[in-house]
PDB file with one MODEL, atoms N, CA, C and O in Angstrom:
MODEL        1
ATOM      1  N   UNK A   1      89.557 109.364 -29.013  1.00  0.00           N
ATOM      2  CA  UNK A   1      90.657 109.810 -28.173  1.00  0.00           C
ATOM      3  C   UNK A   1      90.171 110.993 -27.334  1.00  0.00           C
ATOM      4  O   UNK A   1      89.663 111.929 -27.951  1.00  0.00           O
ATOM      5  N   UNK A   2      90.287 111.085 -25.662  1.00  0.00           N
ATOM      6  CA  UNK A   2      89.805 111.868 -24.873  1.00  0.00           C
ATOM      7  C   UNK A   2      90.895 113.109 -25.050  1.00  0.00           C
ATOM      8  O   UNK A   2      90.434 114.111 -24.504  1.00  0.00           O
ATOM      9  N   UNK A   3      92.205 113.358 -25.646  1.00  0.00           N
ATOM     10  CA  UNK A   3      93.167 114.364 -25.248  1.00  0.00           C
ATOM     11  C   UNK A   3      93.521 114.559 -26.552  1.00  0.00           C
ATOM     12  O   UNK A   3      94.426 113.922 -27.091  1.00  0.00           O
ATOM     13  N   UNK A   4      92.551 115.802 -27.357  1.00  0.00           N
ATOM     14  CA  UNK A   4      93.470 116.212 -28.684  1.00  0.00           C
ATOM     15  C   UNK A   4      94.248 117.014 -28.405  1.00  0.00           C
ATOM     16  O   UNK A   4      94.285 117.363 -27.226  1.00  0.00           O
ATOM     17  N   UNK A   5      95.177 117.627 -29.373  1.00  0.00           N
ATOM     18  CA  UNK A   5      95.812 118.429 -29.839  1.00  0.00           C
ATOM     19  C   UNK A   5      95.167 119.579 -29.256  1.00  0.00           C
ATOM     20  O   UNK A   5      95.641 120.124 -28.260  1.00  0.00           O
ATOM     21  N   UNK A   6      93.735 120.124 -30.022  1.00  0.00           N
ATOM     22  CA  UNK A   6      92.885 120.932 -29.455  1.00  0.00           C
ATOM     23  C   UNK A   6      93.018 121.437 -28.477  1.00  0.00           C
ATOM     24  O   UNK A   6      93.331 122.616 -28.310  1.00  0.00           O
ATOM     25  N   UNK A   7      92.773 120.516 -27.545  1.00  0.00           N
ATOM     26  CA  UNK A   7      92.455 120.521 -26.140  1.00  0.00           C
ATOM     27  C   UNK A   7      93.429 120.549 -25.288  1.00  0.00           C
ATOM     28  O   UNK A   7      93.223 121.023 -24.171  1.00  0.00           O
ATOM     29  N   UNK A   8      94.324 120.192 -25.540  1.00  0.00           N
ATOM     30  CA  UNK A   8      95.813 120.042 -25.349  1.00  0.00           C
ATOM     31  C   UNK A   8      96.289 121.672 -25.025  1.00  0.00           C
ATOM     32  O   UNK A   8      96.597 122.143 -23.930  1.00  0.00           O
ATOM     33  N   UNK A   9      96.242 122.323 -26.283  1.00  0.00           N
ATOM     34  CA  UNK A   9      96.370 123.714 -26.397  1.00  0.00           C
ATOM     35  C   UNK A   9      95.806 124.523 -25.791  1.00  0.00           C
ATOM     36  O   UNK A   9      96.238 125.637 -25.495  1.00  0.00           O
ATOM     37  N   UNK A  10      94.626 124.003 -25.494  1.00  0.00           N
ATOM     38  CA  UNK A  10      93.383 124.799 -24.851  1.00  0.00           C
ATOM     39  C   UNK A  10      93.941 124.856 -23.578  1.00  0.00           C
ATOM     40  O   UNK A  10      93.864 125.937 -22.994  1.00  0.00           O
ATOM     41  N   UNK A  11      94.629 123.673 -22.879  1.00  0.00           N
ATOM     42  CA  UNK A  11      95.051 123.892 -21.724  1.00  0.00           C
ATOM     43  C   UNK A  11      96.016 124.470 -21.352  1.00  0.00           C
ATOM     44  O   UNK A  11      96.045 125.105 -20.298  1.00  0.00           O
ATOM     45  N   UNK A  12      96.758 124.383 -21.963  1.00  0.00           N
ATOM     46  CA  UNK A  12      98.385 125.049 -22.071  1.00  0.00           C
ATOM     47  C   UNK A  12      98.571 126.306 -22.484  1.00  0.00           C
ATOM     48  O   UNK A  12      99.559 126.993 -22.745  1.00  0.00           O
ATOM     49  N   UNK A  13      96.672 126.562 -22.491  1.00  0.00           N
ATOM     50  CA  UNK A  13      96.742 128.378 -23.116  1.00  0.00           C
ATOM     51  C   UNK A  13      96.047 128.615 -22.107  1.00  0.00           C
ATOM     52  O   UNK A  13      96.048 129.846 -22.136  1.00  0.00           O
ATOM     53  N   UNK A  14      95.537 128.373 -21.356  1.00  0.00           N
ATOM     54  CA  UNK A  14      94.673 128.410 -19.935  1.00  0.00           C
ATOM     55  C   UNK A  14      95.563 129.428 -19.146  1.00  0.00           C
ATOM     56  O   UNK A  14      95.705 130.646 -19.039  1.00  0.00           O
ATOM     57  N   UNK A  15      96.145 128.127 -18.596  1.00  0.00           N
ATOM     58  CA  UNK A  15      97.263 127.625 -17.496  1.00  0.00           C
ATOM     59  C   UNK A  15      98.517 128.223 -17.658  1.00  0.00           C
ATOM     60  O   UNK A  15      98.919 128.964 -16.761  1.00  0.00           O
ATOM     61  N   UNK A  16      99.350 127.987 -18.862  1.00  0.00           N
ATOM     62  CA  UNK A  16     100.485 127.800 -19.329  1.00  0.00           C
ATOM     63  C   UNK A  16     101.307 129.481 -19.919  1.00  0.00           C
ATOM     64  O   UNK A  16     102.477 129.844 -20.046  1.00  0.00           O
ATOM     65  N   UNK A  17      99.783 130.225 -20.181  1.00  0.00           N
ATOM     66  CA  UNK A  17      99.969 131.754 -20.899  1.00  0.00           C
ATOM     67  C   UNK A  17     100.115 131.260 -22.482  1.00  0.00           C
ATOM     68  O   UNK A  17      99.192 131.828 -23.065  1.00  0.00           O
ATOM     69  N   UNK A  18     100.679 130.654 -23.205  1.00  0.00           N
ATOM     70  CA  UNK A  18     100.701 130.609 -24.572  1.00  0.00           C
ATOM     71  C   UNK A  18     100.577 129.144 -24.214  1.00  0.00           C
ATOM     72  O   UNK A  18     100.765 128.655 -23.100  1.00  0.00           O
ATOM     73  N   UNK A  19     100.070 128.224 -25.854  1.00  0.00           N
ATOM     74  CA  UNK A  19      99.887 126.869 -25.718  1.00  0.00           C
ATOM     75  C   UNK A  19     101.490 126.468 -26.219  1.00  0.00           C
ATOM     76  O   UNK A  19     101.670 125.254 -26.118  1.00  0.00           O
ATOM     77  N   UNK A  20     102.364 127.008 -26.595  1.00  0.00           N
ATOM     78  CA  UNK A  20     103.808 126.639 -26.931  1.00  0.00           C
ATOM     79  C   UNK A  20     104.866 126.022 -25.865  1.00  0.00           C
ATOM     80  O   UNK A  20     105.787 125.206 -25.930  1.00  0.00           O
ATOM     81  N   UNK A  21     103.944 127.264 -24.283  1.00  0.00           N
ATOM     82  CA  UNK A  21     105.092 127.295 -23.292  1.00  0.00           C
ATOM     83  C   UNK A  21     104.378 125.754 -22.561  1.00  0.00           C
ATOM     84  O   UNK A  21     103.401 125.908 -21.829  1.00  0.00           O
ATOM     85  N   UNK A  22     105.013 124.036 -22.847  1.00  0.00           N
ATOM     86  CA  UNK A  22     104.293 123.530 -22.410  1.00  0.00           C
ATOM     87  C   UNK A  22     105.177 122.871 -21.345  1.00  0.00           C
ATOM     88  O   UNK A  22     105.202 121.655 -21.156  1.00  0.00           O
ATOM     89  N   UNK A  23     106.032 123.933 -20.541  1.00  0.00           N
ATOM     90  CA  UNK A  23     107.095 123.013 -19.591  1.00  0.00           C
ATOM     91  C   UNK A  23     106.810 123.691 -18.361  1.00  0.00           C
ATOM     92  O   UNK A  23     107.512 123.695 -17.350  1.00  0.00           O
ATOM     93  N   UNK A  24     105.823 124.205 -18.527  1.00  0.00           N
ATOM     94  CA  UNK A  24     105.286 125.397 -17.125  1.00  0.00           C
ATOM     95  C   UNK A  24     104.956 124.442 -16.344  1.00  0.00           C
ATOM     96  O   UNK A  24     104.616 123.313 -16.698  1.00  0.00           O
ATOM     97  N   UNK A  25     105.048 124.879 -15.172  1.00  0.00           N
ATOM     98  CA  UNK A  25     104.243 123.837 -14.257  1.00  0.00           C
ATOM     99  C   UNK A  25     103.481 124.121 -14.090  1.00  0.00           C
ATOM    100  O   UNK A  25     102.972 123.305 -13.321  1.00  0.00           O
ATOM    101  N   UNK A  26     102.551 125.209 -14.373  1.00  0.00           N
ATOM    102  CA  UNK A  26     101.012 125.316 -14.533  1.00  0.00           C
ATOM    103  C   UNK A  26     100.246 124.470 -15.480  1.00  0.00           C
ATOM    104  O   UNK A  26      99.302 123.801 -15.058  1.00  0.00           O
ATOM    105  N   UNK A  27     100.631 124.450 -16.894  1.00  0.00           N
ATOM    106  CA  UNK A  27     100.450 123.667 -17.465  1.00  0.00           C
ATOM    107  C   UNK A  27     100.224 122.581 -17.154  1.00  0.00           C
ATOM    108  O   UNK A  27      99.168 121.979 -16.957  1.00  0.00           O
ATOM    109  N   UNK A  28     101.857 122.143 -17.074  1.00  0.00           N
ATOM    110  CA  UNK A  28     101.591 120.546 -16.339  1.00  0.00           C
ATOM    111  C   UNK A  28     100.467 119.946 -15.442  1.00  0.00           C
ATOM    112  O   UNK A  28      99.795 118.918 -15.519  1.00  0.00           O
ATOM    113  N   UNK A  29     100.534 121.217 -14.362  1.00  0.00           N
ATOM    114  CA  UNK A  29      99.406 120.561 -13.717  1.00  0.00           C
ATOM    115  C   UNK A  29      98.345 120.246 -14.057  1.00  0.00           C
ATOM    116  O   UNK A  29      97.747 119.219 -13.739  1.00  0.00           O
ATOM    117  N   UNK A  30      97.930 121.243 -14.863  1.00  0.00           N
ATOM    118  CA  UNK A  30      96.341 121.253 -15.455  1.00  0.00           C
ATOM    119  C   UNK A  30      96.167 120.234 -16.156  1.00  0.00           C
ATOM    120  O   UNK A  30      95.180 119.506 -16.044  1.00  0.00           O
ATOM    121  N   UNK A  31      97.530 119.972 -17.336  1.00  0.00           N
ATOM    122  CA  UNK A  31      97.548 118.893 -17.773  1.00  0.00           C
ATOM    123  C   UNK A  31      97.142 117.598 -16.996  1.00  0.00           C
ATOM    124  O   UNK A  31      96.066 117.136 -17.374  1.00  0.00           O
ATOM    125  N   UNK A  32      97.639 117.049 -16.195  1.00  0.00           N
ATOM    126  CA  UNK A  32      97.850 116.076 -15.400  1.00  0.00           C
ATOM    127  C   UNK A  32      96.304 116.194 -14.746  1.00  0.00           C
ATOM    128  O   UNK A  32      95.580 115.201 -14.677  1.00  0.00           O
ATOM    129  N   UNK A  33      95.980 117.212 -14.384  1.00  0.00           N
ATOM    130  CA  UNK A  33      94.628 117.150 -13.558  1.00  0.00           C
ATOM    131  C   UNK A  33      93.602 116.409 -14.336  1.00  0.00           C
ATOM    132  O   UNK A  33      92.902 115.448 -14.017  1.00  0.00           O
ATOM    133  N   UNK A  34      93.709 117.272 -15.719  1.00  0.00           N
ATOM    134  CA  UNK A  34      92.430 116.549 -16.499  1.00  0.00           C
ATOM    135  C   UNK A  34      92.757 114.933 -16.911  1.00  0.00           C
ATOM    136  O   UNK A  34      91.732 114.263 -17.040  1.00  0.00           O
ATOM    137  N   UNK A  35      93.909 114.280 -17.114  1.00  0.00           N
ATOM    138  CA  UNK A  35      93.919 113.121 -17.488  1.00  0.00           C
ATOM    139  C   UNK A  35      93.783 112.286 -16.105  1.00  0.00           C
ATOM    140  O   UNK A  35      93.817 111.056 -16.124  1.00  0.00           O
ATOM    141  N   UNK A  36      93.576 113.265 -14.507  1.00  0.00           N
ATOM    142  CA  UNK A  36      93.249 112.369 -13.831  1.00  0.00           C
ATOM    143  C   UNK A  36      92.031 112.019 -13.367  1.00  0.00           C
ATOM    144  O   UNK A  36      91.600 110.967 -12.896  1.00  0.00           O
ATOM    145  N   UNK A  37      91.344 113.519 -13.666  1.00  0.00           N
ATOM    146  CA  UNK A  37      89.802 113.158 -13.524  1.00  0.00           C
ATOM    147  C   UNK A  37      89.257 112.177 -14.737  1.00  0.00           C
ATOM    148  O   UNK A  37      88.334 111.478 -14.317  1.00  0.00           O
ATOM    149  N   UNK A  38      89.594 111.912 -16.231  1.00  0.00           N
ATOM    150  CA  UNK A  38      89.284 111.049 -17.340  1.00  0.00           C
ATOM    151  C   UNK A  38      89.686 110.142 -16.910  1.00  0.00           C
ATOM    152  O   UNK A  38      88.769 109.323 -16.974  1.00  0.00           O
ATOM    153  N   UNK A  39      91.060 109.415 -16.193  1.00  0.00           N
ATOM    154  CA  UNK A  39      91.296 108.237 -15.293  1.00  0.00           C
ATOM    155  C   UNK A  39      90.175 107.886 -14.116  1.00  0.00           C
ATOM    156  O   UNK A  39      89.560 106.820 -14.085  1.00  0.00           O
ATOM    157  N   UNK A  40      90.061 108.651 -13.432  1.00  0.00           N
ATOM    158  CA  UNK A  40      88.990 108.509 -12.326  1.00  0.00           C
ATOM    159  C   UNK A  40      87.567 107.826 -12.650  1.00  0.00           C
ATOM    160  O   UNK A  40      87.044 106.846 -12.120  1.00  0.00           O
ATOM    161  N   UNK A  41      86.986 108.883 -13.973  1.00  0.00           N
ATOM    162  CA  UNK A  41      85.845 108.382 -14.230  1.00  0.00           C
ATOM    163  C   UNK A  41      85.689 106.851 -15.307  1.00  0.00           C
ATOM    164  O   UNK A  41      84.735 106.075 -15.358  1.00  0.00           O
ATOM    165  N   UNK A  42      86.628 106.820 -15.861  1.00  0.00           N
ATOM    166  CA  UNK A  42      87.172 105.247 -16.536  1.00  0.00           C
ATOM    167  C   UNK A  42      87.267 104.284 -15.004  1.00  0.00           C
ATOM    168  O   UNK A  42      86.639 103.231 -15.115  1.00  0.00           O
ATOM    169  N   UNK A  43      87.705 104.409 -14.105  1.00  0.00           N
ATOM    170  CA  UNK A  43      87.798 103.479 -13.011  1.00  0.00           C
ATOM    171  C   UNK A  43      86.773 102.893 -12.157  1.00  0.00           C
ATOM    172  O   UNK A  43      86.754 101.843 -11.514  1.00  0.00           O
ATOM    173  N   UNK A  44      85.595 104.196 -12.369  1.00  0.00           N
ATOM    174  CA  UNK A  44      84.616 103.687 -11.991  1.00  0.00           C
ATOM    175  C   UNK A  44      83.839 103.430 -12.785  1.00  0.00           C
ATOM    176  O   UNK A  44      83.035 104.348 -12.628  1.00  0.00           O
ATOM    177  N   UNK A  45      83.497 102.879 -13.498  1.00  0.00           N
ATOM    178  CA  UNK A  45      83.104 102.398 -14.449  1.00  0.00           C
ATOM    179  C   UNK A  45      83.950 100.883 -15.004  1.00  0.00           C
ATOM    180  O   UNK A  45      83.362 100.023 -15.659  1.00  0.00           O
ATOM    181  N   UNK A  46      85.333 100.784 -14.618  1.00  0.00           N
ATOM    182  CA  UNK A  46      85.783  99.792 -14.755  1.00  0.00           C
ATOM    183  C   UNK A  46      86.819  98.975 -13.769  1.00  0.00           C
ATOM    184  O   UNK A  46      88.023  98.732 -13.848  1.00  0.00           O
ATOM    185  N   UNK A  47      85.898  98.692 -12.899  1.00  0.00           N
ATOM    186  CA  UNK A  47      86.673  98.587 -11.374  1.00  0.00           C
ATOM    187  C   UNK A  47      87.969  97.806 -11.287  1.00  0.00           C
ATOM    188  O   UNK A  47      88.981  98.170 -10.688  1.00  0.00           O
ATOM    189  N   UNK A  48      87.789  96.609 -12.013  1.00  0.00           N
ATOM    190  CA  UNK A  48      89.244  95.429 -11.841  1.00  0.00           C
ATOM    191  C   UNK A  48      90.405  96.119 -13.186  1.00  0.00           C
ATOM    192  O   UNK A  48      91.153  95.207 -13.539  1.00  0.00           O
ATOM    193  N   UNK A  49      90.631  97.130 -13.778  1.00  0.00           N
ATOM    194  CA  UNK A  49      91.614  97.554 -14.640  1.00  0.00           C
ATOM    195  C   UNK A  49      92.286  98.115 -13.574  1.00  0.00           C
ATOM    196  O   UNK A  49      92.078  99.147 -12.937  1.00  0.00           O
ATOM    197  N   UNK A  50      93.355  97.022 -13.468  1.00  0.00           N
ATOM    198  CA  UNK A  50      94.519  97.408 -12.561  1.00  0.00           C
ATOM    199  C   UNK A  50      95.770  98.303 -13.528  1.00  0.00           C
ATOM    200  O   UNK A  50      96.403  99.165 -12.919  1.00  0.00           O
ATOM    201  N   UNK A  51      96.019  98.120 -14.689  1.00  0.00           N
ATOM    202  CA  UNK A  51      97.049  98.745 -15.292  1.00  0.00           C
ATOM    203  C   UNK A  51      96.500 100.285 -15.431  1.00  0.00           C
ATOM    204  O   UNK A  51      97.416 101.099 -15.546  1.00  0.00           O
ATOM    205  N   UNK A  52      95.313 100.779 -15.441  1.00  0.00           N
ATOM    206  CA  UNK A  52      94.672 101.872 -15.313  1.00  0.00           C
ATOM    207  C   UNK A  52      94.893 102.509 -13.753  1.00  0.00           C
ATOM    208  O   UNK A  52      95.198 103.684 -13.550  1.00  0.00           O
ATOM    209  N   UNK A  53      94.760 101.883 -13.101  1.00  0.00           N
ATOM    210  CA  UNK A  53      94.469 102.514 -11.608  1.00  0.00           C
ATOM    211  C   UNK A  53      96.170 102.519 -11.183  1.00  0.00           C
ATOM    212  O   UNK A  53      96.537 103.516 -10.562  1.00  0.00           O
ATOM    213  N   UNK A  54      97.055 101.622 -11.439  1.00  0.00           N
ATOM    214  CA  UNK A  54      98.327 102.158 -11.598  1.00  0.00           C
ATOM    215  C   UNK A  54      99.062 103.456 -12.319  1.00  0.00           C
ATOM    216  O   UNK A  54      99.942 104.006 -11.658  1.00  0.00           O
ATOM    217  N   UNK A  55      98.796 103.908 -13.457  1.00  0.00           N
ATOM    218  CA  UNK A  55      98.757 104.774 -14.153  1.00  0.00           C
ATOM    219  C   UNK A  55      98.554 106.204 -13.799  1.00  0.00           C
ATOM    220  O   UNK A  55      99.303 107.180 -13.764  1.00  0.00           O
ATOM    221  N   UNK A  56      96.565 105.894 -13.404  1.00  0.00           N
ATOM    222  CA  UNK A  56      96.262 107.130 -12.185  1.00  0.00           C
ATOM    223  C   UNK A  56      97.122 107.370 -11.123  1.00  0.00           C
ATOM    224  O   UNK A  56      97.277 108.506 -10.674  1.00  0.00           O
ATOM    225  N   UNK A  57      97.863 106.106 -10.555  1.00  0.00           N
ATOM    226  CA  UNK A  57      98.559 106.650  -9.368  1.00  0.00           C
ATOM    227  C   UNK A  57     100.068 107.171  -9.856  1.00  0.00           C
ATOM    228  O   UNK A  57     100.551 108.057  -9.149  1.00  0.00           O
ATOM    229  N   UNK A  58     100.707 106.802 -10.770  1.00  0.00           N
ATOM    230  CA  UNK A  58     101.682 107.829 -11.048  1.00  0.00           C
ATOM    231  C   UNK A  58     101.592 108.899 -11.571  1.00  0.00           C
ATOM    232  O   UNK A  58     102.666 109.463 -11.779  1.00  0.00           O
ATOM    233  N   UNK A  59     100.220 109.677 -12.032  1.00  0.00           N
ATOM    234  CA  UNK A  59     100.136 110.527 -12.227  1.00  0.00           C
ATOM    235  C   UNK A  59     100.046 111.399 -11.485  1.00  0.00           C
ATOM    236  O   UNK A  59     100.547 112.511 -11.653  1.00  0.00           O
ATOM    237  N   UNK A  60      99.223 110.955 -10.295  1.00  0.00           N
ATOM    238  CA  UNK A  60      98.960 111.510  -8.813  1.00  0.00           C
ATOM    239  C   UNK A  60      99.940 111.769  -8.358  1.00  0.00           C
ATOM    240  O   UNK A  60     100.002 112.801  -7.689  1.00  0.00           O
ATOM    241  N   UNK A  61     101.005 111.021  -8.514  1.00  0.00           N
ATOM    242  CA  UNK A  61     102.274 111.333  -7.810  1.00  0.00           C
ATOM    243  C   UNK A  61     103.135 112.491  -8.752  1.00  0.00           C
ATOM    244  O   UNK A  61     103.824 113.383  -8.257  1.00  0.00           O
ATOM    245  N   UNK A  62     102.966 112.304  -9.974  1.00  0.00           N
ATOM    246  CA  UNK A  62     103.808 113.325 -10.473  1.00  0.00           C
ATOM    247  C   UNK A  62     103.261 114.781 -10.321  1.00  0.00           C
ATOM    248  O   UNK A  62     103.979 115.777 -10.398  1.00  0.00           O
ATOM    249  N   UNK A  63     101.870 114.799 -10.090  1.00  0.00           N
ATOM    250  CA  UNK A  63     101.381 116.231  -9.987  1.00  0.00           C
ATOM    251  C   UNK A  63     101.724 116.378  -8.219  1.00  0.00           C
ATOM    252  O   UNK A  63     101.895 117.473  -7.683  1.00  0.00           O
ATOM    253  N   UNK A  64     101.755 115.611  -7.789  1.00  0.00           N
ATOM    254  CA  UNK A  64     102.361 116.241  -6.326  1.00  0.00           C
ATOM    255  C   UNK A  64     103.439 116.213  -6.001  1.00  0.00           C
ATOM    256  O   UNK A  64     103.521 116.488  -4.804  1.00  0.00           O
ATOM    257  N   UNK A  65     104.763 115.935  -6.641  1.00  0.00           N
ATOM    258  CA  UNK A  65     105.676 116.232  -6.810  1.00  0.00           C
ATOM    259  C   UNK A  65     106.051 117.866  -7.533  1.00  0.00           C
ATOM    260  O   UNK A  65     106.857 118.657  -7.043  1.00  0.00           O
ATOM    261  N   UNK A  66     105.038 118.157  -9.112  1.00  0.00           N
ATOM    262  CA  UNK A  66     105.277 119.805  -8.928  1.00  0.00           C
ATOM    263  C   UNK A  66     104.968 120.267  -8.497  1.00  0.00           C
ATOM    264  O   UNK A  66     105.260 121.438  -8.742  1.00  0.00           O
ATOM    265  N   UNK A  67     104.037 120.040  -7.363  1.00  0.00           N
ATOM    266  CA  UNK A  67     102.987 120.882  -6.620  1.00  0.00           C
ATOM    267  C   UNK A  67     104.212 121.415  -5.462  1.00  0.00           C
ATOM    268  O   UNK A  67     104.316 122.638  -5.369  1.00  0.00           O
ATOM    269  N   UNK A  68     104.999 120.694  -4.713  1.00  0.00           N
ATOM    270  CA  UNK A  68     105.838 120.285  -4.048  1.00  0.00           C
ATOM    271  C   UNK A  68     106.912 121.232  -4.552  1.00  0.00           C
ATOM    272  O   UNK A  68     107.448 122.133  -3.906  1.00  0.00           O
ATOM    273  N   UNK A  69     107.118 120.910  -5.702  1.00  0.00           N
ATOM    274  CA  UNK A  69     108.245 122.272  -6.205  1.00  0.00           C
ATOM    275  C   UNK A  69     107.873 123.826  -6.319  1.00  0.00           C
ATOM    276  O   UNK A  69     108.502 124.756  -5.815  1.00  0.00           O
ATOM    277  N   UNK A  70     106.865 123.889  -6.991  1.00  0.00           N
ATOM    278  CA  UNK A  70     105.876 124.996  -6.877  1.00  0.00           C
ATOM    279  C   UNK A  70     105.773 125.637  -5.451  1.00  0.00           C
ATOM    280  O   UNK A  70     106.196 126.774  -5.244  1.00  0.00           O
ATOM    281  N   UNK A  71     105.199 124.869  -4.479  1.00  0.00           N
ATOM    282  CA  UNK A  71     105.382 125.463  -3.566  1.00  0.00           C
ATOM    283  C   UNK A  71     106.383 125.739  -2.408  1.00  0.00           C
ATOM    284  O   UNK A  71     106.259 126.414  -1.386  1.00  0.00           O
ATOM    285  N   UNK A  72     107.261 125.110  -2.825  1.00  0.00           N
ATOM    286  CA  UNK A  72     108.871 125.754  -2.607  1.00  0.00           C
ATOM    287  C   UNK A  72     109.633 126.710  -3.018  1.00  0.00           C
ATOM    288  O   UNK A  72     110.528 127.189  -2.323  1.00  0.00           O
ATOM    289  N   UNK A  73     109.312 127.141  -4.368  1.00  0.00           N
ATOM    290  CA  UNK A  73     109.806 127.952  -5.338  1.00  0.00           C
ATOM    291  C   UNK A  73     109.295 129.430  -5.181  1.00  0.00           C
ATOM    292  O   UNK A  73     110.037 130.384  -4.948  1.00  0.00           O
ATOM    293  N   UNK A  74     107.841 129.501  -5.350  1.00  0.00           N
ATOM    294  CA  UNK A  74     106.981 130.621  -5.945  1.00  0.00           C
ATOM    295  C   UNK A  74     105.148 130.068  -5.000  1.00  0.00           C
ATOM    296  O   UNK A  74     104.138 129.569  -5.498  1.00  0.00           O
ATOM    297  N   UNK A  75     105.367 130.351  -3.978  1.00  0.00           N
ATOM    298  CA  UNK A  75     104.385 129.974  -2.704  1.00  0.00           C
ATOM    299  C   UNK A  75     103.047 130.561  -3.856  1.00  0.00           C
ATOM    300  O   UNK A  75     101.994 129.923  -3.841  1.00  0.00           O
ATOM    301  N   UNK A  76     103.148 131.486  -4.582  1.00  0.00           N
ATOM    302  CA  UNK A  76     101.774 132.477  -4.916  1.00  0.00           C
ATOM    303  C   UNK A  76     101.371 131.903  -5.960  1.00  0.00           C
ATOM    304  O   UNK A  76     100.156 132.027  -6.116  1.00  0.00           O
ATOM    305  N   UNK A  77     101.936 131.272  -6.809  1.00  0.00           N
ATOM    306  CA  UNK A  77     102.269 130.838  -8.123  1.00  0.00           C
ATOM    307  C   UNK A  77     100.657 128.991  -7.904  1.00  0.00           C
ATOM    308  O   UNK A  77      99.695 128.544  -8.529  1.00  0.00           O
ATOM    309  N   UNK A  78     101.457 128.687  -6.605  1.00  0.00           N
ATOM    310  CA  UNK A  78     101.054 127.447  -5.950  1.00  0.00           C
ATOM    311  C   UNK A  78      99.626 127.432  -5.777  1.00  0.00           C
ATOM    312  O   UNK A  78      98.817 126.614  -6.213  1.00  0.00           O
ATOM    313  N   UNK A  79      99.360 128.879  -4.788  1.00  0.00           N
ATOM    314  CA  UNK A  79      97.788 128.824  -4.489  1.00  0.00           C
ATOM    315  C   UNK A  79      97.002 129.233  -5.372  1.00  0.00           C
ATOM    316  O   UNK A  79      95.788 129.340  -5.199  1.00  0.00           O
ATOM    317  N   UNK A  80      97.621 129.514  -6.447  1.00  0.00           N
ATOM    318  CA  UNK A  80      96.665 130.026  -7.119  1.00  0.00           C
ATOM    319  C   UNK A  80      96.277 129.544  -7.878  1.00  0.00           C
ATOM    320  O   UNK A  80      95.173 129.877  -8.310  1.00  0.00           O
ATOM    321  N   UNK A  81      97.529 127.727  -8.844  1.00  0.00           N
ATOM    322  CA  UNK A  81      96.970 126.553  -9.464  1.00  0.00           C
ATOM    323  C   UNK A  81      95.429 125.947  -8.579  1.00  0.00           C
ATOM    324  O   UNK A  81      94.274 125.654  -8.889  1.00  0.00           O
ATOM    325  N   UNK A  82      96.291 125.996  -7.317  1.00  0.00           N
ATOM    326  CA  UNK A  82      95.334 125.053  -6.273  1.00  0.00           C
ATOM    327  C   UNK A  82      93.877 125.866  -6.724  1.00  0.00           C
ATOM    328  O   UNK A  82      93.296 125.300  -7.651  1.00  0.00           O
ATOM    329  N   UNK A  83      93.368 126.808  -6.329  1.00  0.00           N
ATOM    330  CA  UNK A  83      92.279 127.546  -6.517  1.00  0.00           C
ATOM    331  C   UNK A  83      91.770 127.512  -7.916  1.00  0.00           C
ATOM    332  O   UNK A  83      90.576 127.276  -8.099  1.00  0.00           O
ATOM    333  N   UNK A  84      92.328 127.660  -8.614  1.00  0.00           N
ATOM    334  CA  UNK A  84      92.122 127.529 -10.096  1.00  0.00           C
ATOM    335  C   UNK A  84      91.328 126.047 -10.551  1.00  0.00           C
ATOM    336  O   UNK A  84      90.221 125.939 -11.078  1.00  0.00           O
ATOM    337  N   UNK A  85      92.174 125.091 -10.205  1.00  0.00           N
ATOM    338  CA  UNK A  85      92.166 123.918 -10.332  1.00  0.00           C
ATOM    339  C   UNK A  85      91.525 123.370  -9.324  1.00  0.00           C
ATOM    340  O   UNK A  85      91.599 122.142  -9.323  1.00  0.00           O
ATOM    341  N   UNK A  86      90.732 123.984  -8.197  1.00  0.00           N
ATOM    342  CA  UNK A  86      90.208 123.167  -7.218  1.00  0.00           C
ATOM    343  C   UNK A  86      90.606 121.902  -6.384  1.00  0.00           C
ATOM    344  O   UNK A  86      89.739 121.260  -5.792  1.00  0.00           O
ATOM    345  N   UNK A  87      91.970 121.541  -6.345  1.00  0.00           N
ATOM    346  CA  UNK A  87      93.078 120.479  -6.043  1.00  0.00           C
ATOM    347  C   UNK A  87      93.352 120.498  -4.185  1.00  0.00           C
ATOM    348  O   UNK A  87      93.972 121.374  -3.582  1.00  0.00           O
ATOM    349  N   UNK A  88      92.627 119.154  -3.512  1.00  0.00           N
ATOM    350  CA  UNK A  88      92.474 119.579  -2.220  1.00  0.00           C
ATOM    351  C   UNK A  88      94.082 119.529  -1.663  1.00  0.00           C
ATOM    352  O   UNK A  88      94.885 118.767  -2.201  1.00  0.00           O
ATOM    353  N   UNK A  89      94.474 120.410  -0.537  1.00  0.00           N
ATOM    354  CA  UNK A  89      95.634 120.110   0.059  1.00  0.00           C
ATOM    355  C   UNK A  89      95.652 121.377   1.212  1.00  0.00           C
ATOM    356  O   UNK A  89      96.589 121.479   2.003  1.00  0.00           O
TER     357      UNK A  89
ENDMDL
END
């Protein structure tokens, strides 16, 4: 399994300030980032998994949807996932 618990925490203590607070949208994002780069590199490597490359794309969409709120909300909050996270836009 690519996403323990561990790691899980690890991110949500990153991003998130404590691994508890996991409704942050920092979190989230980070969250979401890493299961899209582990999607990405599964895709190439396995080109015709269409239920995979669907998957990636709602994830894509849900991280640009908080991105979208984020930067409506708290503009500083926004650039500074982006930078953090290296996330082009």
């Amino acid at each position: 399994m690519y996403l323990t618990k561990e790691k899980k925490a690890e991110i949500f203590t990153q991003h998130g300030g404590v691994a508890a607070n996991t409704g942050s949208a920092e979190g989230q994002i980070a969250l979401f980032t890493y299961r899209i780069s582990h999607l990405t590199e599964h895709l190439k490597r396995n080109r015709k998994d269409y239920n995979t490359e669907r998957s990636l794309v709602l994830l894509v969409g849900k991280r640009r949807r908080l991105l979208d709120y984020l930067k409506n909300t708290e503009i500083n909050r926004y650039r500074e996932i982006i930078k953090v996270l290296g996330i082009r836009k």
